[in-house]
C-alpha positions as semicolon CSV with decimal commas, in nm:
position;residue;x (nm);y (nm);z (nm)
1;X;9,121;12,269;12,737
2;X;9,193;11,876;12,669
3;X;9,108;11,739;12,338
4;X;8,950;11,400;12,459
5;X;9,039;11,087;12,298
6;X;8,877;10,713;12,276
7;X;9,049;10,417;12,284
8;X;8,914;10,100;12,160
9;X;9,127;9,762;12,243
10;X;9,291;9,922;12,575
11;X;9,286;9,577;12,737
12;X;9,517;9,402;12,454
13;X;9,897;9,486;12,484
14;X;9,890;9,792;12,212
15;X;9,616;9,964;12,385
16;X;9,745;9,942;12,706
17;X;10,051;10,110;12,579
18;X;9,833;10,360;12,450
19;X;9,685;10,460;12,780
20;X;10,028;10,465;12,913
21;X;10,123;10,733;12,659
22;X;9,813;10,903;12,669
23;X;9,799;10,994;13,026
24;X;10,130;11,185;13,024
25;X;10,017;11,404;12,708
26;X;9,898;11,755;12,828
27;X;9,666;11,822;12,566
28;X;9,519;11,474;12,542
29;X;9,229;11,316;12,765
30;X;9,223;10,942;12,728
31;X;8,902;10,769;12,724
32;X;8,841;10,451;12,755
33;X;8,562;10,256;12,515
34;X;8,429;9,898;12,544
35;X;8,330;9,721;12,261
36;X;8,311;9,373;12,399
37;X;7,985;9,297;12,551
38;X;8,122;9,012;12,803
39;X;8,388;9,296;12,871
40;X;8,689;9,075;12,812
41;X;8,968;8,979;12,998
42;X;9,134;9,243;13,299
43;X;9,290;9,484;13,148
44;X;9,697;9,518;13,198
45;X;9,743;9,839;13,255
46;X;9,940;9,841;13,573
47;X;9,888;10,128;13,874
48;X;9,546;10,292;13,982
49;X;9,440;10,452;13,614
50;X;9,126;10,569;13,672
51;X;9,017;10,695;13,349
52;X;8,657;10,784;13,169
53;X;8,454;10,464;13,016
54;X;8,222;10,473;12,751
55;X;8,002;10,258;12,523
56;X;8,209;10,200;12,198
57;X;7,944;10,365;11,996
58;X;7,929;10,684;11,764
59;X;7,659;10,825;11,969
60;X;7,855;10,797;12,279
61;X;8,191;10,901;12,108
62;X;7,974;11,231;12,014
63;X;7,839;11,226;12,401
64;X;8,224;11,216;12,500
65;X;8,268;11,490;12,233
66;X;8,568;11,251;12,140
67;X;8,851;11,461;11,896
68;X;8,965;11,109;11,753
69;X;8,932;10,771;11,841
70;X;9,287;10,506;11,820
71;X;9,156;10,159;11,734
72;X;9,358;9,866;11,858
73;X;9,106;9,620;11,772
74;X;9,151;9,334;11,508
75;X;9,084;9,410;11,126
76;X;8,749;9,276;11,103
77;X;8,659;9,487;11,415
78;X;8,849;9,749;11,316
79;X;8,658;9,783;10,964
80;X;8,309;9,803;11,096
81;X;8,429;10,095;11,396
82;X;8,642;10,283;11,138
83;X;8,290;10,357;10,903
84;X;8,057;10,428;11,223
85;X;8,297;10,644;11,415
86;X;8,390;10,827;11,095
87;X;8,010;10,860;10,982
88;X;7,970;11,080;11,355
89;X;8,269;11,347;11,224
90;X;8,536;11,136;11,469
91;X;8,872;11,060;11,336
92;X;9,048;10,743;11,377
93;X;9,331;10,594;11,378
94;X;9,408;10,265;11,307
95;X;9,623;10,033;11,500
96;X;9,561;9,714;11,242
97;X;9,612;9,583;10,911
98;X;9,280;9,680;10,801
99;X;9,382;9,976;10,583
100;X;9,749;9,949;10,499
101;X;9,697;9,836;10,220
102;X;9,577;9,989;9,881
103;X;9,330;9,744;9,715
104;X;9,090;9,506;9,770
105;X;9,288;9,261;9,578
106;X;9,581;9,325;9,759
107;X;9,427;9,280;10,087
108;X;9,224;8,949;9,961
109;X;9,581;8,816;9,851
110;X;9,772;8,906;10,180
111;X;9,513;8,881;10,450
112;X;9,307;8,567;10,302
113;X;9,024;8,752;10,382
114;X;8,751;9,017;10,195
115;X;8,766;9,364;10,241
116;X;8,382;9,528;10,402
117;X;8,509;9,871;10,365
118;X;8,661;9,960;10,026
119;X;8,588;10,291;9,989
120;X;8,795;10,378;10,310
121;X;9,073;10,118;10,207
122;X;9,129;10,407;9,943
123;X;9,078;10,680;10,141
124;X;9,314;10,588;10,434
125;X;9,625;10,776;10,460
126;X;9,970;10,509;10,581
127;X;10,100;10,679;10,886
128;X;10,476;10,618;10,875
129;X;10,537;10,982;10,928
130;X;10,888;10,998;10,827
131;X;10,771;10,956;10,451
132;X;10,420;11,034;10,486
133;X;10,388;11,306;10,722
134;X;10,215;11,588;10,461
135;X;9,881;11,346;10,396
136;X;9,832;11,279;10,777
137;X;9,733;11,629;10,966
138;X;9,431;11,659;10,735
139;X;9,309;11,286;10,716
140;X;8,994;11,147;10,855
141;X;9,126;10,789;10,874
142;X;9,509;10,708;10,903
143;X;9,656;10,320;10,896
144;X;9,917;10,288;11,175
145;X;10,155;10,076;10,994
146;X;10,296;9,728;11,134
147;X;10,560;9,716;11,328
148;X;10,800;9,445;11,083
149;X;10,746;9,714;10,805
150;X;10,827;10,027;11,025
151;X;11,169;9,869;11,123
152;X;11,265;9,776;10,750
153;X;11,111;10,070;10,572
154;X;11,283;10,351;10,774
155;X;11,619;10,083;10,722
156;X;11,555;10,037;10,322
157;X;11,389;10,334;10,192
158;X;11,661;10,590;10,190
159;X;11,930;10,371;10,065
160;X;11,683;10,280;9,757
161;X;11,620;10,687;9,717
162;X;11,969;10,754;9,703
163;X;12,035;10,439;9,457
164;X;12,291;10,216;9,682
165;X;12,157;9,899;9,677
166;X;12,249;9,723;9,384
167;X;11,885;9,568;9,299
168;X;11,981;9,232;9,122
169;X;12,081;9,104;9,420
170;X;11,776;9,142;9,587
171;X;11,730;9,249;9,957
172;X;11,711;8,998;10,238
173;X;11,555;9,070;10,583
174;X;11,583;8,864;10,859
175;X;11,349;9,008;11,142
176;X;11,287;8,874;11,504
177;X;11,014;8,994;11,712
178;X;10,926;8,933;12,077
179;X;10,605;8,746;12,158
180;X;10,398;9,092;12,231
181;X;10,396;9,119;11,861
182;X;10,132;8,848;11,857
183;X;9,882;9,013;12,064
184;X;9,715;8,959;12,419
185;X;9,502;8,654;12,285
186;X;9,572;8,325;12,447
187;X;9,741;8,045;12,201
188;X;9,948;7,762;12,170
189;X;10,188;7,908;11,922
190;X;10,272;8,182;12,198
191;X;10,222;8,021;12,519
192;X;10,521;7,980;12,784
193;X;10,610;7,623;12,738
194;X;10,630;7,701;12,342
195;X;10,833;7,977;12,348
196;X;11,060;7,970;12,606
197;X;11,397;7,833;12,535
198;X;11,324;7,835;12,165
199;X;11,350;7,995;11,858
200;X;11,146;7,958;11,563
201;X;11,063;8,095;11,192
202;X;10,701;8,191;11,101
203;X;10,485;8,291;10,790
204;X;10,762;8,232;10,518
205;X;10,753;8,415;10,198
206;X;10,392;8,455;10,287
207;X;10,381;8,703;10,607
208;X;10,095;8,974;10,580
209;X;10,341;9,223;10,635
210;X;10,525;9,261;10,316
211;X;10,331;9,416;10,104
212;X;10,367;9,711;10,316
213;X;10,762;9,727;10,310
214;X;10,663;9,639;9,907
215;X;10,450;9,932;9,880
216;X;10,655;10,253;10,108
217;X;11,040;10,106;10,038
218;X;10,983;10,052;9,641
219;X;11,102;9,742;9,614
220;X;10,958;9,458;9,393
221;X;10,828;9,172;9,578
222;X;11,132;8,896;9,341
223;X;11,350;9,151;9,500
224;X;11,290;9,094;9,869
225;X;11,301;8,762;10,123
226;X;11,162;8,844;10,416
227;X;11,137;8,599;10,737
228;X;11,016;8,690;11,101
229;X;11,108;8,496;11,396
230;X;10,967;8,449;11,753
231;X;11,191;8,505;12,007
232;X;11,117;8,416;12,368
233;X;11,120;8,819;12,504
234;X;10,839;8,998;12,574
235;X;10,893;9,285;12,355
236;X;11,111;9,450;12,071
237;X;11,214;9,406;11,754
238;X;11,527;9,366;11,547
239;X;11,553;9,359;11,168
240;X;11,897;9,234;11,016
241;X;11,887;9,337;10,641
242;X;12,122;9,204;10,427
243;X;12,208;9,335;10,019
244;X;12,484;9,452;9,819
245;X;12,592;9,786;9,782
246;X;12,683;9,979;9,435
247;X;12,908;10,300;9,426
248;X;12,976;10,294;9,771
249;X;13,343;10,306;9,937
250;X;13,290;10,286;10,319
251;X;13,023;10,213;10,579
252;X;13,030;10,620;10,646
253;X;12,921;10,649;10,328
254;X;12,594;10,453;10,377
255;X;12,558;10,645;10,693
256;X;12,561;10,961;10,504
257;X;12,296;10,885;10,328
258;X;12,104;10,762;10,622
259;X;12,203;11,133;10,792
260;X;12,093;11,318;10,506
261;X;11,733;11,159;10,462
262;X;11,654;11,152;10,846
263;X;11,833;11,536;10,943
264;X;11,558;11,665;11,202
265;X;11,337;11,352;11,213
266;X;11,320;11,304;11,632
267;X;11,270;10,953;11,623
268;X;11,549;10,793;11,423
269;X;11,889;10,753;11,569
270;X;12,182;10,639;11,367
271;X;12,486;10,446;11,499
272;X;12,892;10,566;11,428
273;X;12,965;10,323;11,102
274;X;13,066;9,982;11,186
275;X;12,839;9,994;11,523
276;X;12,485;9,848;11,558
277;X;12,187;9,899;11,769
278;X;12,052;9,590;12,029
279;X;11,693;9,548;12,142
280;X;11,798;9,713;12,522
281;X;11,886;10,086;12,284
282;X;11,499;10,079;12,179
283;X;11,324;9,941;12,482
284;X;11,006;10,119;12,590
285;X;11,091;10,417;12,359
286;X;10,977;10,557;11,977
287;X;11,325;10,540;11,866
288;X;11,411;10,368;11,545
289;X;11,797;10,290;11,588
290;X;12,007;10,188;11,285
291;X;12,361;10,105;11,225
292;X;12,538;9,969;10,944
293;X;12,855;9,746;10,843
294;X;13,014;9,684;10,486
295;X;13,291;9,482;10,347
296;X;13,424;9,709;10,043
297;X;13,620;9,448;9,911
298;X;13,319;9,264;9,852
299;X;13,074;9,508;9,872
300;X;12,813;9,363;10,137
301;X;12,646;9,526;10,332
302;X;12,462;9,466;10,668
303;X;12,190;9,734;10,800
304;X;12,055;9,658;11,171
305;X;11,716;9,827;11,251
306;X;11,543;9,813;11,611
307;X;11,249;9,910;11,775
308;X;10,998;9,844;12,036
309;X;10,739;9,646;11,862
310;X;10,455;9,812;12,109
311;X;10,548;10,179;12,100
312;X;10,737;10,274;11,746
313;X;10,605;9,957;11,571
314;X;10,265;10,044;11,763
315;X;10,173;10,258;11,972
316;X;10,374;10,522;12,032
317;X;10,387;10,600;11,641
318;X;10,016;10,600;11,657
319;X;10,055;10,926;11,879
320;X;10,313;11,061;11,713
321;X;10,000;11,039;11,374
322;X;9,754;11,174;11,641
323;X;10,009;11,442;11,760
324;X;10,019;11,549;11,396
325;X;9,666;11,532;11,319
326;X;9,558;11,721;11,627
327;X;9,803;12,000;11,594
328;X;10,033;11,930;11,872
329;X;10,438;11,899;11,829
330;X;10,483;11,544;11,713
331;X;10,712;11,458;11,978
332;X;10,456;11,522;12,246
333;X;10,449;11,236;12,534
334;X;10,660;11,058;12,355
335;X;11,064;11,184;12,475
């Protein structure tokens, strides 16, 4: 029988990728919940999806006899469903920034905002399942991380572990993102005649997201200069991180590392040394591609990461947490 699943948000771009997944997963039936009263705008989930629709409430969710419910729903939103749907016995997981993070403080400082729910703040397990995989099949509540810190962590963390990067330089990541990454909700900033034909720098040395590449890569935050961009695509990611290496001879070596931390992980693929991933490798998959190049006579080196903002930076990594918390393979629906 199919575990049955709610998902909140399905009309922004992240939930609609969610229903996409969803409905090619064997053991999974999606249902849809609405949690806007006015009902919000069409939803863009293209082809005839005829799918279940509930109230977004816990006593509907228990109607539904819902296994988990995926939230991709804005942090303030997000905070008030996370403590109702977990009060009924329904797991969630979380699609926004709401519970990356470990602390109040933190959150105040980063977000610019106060935190309703602290006691789940602390609870919350981060679901980047390449380094946290053993706290997720048992959690009530797990934080889908962002998509900027899913591209740099799985690009920075192993090469810290293995003690590579020579830390008084510091790390520098330059990261663009396509104009999904900003959601489904109209704006200036992200309308047509803004970004087409242009290029343009956002949220510098303040951007909400790195705290999170602070907090899973290690890193100090005088040790790291991050920068996103907009680019005018619709989707995708690509992450050029820049630092210098110590006791490394070759750019195989730095892909030996990479090969020993990630043997048997399904979702990250690594290029031949000297080659790098583009945005087309990634597209509409849960691959995180990475490829690096270094200068030995100078000892720079230059790691590209890339993704697909919606589905490994989204929501295909928030199945591959759901996979793990509901017992199936973790690769299910998503190769």
């Amino acid at each position: 029988m199919k575990q049955r699943v709610g998902i909140v948000g399905y009309r922004g771009y992240s939930g609609a990728e969610l229903v996409g997944i969803l409905i090619r997963h064997p053991g999974i039936e999606p249902v849809l919940l609405e949690h806007r009263e006015d009902g919000g705008a069409p939803s863009p989930i293209r082809g005839a999806v005829r799918l279940p629709l509930a109230a977004c409430t816990p006593e509907a969710a228990r109607e539904e006899q819902l296994a988990a419910v995926l939230l991709a729903t804005p942090a303030d939103v997000s905070m008030e469903l996370s403590a109702a749907m977990l009060s009924a016995g329904i797991r969630v997981v979380d699609l926004s920034g709401a519970f990356r993070l470990r602390t109040t403080e933190r959150y105040r400082q980063w977000y610019k905002e106060e935190h309703t729910q602290p006691a789940l703040l602390a609870e919350a397990a981060y679901g980047l399942p390449e380094f946290c995989r053993e706290r997720i099949p048992a959690a009530r509540l797990v934080a889908n991380p962002g998509c900027y810190p899913t591209a740099a962590n799985l690009a920075i963390r192993p090469l810290l572990e293995a003690g590579v990067i020579d830390r008084a330089f510091g790390v520098v990541c330059d990261a663009k993102s396509g104009v999904s990454g900003a959601g489904r909700k109209p704006s200036l900033k992200t309308s047509f005649c803004e970004v087409t034909e242009n290029f343009s720098a956002y949220s510098i040395l303040k951007h909400r997201h790195v705290p999170e590449v602070l907090l899973t890569s290690g890193l100090e935050e005088h040790e790291f200069s991050f920068t996103a961009h907009l680019i005018p695509i619709d989707r995708g990611i690509l992450e050029t991180i820049y630092f210098r290496a110590s006791g490394i001879g070759s750019a195989a070596d730095l892909v030996a590392v990479y090969e020993r931390r990630y043997a048997g992980e399904p979702f990250v693929r690594l290029y031949q040394p000297g080659q790098v991933p583009d945005l087309h490798s990634v597209a509409r998959t849960n691959f995180c591609d990475i490829g690096v190049t270094f200068d030995a006579r100078t000892g720079r080196a230059v790691v590209v990461s890339a993704i697909d903002n919606l589905v490994k930076g989204a929501a295909g990594q928030a199945v591959q947490n759901l996979n793990l918390m509901l017992g199936y393979p973790e690769t299910e629906a998503l190769l």
